[in-house]
N, C-alpha and C positions, 0 to 999 in steps of 0.2 A: 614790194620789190626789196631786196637785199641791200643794203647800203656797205656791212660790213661782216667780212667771212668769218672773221674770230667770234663777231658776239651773236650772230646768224643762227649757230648753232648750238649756243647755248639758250637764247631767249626768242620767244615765240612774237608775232606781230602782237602786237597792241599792248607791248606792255610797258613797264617805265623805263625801259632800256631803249630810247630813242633814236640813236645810232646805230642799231641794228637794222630794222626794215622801217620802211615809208610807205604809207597808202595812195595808192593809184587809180581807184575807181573801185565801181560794185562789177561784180560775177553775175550777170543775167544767168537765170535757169539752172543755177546751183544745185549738182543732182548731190545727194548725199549718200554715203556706201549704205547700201541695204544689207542689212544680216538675213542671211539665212536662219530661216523658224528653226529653235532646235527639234529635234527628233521627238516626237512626245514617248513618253512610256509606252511599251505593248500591253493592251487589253486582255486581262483573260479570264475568260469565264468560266468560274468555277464549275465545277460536275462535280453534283452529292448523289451521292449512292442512296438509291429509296430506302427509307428505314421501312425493316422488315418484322412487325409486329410478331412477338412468339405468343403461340395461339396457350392461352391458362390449361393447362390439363388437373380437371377436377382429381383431388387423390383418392383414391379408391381404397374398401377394406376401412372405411373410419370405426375406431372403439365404437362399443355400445351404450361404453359407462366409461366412468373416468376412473384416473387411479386410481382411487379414493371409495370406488362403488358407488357413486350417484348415479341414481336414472338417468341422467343425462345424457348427451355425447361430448367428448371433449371439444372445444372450438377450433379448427384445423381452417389456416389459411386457406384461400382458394378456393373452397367449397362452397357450391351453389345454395346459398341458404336462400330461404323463403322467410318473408315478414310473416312475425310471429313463433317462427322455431326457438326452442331454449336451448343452450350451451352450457356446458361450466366450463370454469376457467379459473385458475388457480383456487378452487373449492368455493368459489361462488357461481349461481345459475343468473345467467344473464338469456332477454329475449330479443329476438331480431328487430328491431323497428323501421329499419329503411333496407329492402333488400338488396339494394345499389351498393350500400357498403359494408355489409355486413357480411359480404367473403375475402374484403382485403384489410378491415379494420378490426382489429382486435378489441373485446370485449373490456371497458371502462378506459377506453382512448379517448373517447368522443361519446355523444350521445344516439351514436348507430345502434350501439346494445343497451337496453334499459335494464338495469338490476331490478332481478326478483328475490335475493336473499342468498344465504350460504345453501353451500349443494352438502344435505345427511347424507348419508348412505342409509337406504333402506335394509339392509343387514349388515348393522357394524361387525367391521373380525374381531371374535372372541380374541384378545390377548392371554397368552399363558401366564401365569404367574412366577418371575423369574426367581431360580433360584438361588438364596441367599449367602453369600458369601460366609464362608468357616469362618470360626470365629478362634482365634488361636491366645490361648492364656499365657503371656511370657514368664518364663521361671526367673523367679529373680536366686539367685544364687546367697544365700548370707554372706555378707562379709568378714572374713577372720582377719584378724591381724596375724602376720607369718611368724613365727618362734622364732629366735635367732637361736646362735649355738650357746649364749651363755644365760637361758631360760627366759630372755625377758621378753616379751613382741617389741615389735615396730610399730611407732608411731603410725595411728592414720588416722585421716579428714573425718569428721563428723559421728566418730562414735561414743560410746556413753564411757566415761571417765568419769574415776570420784577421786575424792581427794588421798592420795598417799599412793597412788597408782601409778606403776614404775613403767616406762617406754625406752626402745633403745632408736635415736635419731645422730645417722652419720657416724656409729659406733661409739656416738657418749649415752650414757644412763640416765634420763631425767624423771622428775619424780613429779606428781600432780599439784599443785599447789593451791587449786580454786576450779571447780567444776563446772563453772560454768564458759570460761576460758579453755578450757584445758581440750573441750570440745572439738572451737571452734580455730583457736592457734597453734602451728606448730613448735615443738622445740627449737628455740635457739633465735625467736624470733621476737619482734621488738614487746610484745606485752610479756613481761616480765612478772608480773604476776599469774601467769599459768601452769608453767612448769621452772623446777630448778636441777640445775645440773649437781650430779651428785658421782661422777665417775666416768670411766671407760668400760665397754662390755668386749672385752676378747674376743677374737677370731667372730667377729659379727658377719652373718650372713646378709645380704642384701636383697631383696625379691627382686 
């Protein structure tokens, strides 16, 4: 029973808020709200479409020989082979041993096919013998050294110089000093013992 409206509705019977409601006896036959069962899932039975087996169509027209020319036949999936028929297959002859799978297993998968050895050809193709590339001699050109206009050449890389041998480099005149330098350095450069300058050469031409 209610003792007090303010705290009535804030706090529930039995609890430490005393002054709120007071016990009065027991509720014979107490019914308590029933919940309605929720709704279950709908059922649904799935529907599979019969799988429809595609019927193998052996291939027709199989080689007689392989590319290669082996007696053989090439091994062509699907094909109704028999235990003990021979194949090749990448240039080796393989036999049937189980004829169960020896039209969907390829030959060295499994031990459906037993190797019998590489596939010869019983007429290997004559190769021709191919013809051999020209053979072309390049001309080597001699080297000259180019004249300038006031008779003397121009220095160049790697020719035979001897000592008192006159070169025109950059339009100075240098003169040979040691042959075995004089070869391999230019005028004007740091081994000074190959060439010495001895002048200017006029109206010098340049290549």
């Amino acid at each position: 029973e209610c003792l007090n409206k303010k705290t009535c509705d804030s706090f529930g019977p039995g609890t430490e808020e005393v002054t709120a409601w007071q016990y009065i006896g027991r509720c014979k036959e107490t019914q308590f709200p029933t919940q309605s069962p929720s709704n279950p899932f709908p059922t649904f039975s799935p529907t599979f479409s019969p799988i429809v087996k595609v019927p193998t169509i052996a291939p027709t027209g199989l080689p007689t020989t392989s590319p290669i020319g082996c007696d053989h036949p090439t091994w062509v999936e699907g094909f109704d082979y028999d235990q003990g028929d021979k194949v090749s297959f990448n240039d080796i002859v393989y036999n049937c041993r189980n004829k169960k799978g020896c039209d969907i297993r390829s030959p060295g998968e499994d031990n459906t096919w037993i190797f019998e050895g590489l596939c010869i050809p019983t007429n290997p193709p004559t190769l021709s013998p191919s013809t051999p590339l020209p053979t072309f001699s390049p001309t080597v050109e001699p080297t000259t050294s180019p004249t300038t206009s006031c008779g003397i050449p121009l220095w160049v890389n790697d020719a035979d110089y001897s000592k008192g041998d006159e070169v025109v480099w950059f339009g100075g005149v240098y003169e040979c000093l040691n042959k075995k330098t004089c070869d391999s350095f230019g005028p004007g450069t740091e081994e000074v013992t190959a060439w010495q300058y001895i002048g200017r050469c006029k109206e010098t031409q340049f290549p």
